[in-house]
N, C-alpha and C positions, 0 to 999 in steps of 0.2 A: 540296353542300358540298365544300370544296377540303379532303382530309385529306394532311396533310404528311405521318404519319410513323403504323405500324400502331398505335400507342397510341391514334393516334384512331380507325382502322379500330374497336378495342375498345369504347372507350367509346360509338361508336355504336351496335352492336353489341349491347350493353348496357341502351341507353336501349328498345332496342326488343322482346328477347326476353322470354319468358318467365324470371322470375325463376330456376323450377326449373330452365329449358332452357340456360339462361347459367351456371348453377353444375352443369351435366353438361359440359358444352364445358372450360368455363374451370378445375374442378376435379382432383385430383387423390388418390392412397392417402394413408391417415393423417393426418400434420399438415402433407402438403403439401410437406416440405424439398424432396424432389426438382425438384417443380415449380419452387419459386425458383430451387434451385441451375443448373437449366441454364439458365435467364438468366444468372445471377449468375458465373458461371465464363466468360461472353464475357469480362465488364464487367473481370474481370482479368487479362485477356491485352492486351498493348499490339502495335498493331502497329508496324512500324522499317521506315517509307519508304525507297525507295532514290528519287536524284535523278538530273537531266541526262541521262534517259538514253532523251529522244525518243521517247517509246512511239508517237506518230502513231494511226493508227484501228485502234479496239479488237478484240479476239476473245472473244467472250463462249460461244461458241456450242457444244455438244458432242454427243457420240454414245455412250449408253450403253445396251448391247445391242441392238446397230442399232435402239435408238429416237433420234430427234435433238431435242435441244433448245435453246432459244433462248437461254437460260440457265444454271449450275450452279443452279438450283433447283425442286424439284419438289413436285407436290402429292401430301402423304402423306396415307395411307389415315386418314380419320374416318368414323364414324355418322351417320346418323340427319340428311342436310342439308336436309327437309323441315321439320327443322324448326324450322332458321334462315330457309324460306324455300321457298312453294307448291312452287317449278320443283326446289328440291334441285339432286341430281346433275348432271341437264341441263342445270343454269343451269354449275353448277362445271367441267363436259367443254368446252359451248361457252367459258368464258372461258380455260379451257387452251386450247383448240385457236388464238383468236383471237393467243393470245400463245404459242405455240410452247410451251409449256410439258406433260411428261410428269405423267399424272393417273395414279396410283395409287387405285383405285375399292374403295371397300371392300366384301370379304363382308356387311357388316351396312348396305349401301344402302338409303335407303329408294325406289329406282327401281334397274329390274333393269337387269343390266351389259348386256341388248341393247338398250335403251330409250336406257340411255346412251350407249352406241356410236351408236345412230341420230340422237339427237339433235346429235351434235358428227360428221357425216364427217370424215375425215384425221386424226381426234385421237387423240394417241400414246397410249393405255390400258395400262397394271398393272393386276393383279386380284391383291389381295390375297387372302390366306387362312387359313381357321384348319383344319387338318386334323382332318377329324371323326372319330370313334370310326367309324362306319359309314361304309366307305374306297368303297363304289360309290357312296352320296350325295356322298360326296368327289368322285369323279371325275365324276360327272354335271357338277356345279360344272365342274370344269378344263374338261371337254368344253363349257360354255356359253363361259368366258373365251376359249375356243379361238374356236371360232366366231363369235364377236361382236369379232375382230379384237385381241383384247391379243397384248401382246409378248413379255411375262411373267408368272409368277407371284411374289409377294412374302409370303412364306410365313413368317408372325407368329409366333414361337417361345418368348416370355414370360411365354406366358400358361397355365399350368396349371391355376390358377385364377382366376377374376375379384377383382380389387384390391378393397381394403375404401374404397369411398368416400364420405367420411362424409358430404360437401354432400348425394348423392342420397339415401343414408339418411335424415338429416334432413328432407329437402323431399318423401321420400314416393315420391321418382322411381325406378319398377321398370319399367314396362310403356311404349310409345307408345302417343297417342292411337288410340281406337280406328280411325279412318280411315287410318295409318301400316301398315306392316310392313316386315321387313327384306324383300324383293323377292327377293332373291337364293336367299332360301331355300325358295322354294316349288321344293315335289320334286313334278317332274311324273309320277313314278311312283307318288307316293301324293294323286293327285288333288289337285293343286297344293296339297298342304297344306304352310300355311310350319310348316317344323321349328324349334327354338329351338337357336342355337349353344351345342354342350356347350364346358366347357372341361374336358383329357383331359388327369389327373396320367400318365397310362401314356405319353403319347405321347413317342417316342424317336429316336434318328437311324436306326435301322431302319425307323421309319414314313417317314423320307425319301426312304430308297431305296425302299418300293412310290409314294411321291407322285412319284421321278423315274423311275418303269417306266412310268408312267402316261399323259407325256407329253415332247413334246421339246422343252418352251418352256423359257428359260430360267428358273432357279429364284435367286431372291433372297432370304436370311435375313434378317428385321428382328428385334432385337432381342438380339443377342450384344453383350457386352459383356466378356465375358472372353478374355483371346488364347488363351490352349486350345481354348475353342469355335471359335474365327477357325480354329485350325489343322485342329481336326474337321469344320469346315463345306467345306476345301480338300478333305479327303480325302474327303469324301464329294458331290464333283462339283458346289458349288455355283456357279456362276454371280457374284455379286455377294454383300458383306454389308452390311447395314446396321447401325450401330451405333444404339441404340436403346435407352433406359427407358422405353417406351412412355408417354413426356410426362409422366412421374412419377404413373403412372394405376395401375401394376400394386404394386410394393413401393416401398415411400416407404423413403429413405435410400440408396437405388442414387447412386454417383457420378453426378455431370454429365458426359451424351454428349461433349462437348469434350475433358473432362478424360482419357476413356479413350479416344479416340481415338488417338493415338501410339503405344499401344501394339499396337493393332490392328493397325495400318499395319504395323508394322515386323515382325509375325507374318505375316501375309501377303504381304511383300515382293512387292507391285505384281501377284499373280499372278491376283488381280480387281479389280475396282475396290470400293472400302471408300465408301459412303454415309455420312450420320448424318442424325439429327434430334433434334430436343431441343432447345427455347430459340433459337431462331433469328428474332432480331426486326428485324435489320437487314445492308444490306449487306456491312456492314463485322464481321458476324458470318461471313458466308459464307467472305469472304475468306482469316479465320480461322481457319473447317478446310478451306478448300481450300490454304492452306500448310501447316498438319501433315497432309497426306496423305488428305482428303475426294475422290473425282472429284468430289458433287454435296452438296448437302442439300436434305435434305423440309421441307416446313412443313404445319401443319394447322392450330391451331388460327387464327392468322391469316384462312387462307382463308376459315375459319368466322366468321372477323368481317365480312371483306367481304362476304360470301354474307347475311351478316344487315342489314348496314348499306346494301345497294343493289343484293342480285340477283346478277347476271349482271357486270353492270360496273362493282360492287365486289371481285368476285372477281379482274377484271380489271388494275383498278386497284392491288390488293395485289401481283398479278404483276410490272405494269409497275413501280410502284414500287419494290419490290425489283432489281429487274433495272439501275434506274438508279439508283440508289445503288451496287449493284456497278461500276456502268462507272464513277461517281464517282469510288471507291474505289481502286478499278484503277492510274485516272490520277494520283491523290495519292500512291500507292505505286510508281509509275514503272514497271508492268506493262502492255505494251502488250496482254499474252493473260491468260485465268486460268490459262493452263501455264505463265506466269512465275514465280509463287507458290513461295518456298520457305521449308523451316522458319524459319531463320533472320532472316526477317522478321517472326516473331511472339516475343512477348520472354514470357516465364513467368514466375509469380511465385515468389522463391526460396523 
């Protein structure tokens, strides 16, 4: 089926998962505002074309932490994509790798990050992370991302403890099937038994400094949203941040990533590159935080629609389609590159 537009990527998506498995994707904490809101905060920002001014053939393409992409968009770290779909991970690595696109692979895969590296060669991998109470299990981890060719790590910061989410409450959903596990967690020190991700109220920007002793990959913070932490996360050698309410999944009523983006930017003044995610349904969203100061955005749950809706080359298909609506986009806004983009082409509401 020909889907125009990720709405439908959803609804197919939809028709075909598990009822419970489709309200762990598509849900969110509490009564869910956050989730609306980062849609709903594109929907009122207008953009302000500029004209006549021959943009000719486009520049989409960029390089963030000598990984390159074909795109400003990337695939942000989800769970559990076995069970949108047998091939999971493998299926989502090869459709990045097919469209150039940087795959952000999550701790909590249900295929391990070398399985995944193996199944896509040349594909720009992220290994996200959630820094465990027990910091050698930690680094066994970084030591596998290492190995298995990632670029980075993207080091999940939100999460102190798990968001109250009332869809899985209701539907019962705690465990994966028993055939499922997260992969990544088997510690081969304790006889490949997979451990269960704690989530750690102690963990602190001290535990960042032992996670950057650890290793020299570059280090990515997802999930700041206040420009103090922007400023703390400078001072303490990060790499990249990503602006982040972890998909309205962790505390419901957090502003919309969009919304707080600006101010990030402008605490960081350009001295890494500032990501986001959050609500990101279309091109012409992208556009919108790559003028107030995005280099890139992630998308997930999307991915996880194509991943349900057709494999491998629906995962693909979400890619390519996003990527041309931005070049769409581009050209109706009279930007021959996405480093044309500036604030002032996006109008606020007073």
């Amino acid at each position: 089926m020909d889907r125009r537009n990720l709405r439908e990527f959803e609804a197919a998506a939809r028709e075909r998962l598990d009822p419970a498995h489709y309200d762990y994707f598509a849900g969110g904490a509490g009564d869910e505002v956050t989730v609306r809101a980062n849609e709903a905060a594109f929907g009122r920002l207008g953009l302000v074309p500029r004209v006549l001014r021959g943009t000719g053939k486009l520049q989409t393409d960029l390089t963030l932490l000598e990984s390159r992409a074909a795109a400003p968009v990337l695939v942000a770290p989800t769970a559990f994509h076995r069970l949108a779909d047998p091939e999971g991970e493998r299926a989502t690595a090869r459709a990045a790798a097919a469209t150039e696109t940087i795959m952000i692979v999550s701790m909590a895969a249900t295929v391990a990050i070398e399985d995944v590296a193996a199944a896509a060669p040349g594909a720009e991998l992220w290994f996200q992370l959630y820094v465990q109470p027990d910091l050698a299990f930690t680094e066994r981890l970084v030591r596998r991302a290492e190995a298995a060719g990632c670029r980075a790590l993207v080091v999940t910061v939100d999460s102190p403890v798990l968001g109250r989410r009332e869809r899985d409450l209701r539907n019962g959903f705690h465990d994966l099937p028993d055939h499922l596990c997260c992969e990544n967690l088997r510690d081969g020190a304790r006889g490949d038994r997979v451990r269960p991700i704690v989530m750690w109220p102690e963990l602190s920007w001290e535990h960042l400094g032992a996670l950057r002793r650890m290793t020299g990959l570059p280090i990515v913070l997802k999930g700041i949203t206040h420009p103090a932490d922007a400023r703390l996360a400078l001072d303490h050698g990060t790499s990249a941040i990503m602006v982040s309410n972890h998909g309205g999944r962790q505390l419901d009523g957090v502003a919309a990533t969009i919304d707080l983006l600006p101010d990030i930017v402008a605490e960081v003044g350009g001295a890494v590159p500032v990501l986001l995610d959050g609500g990101v349904r279309r091109g012409t969203d992208v556009l919108k935080a790559l003028a107030l100061g995005a280099a890139a955005v992630a998308v997930g749950r999307p991915v996880v629609w194509g991943l349900a809706a057709d494999g491998e080359r629906g995962v693909a298909a979400v890619l390519e389609l996003l990527r041309a609506e931005v070049e769409h986009a581009l050209t109706l806004c009279g930007c021959a590159s996405i480093h044309d983009l500036e604030p002032d082409m996006v109008r606020r509401p007073c």
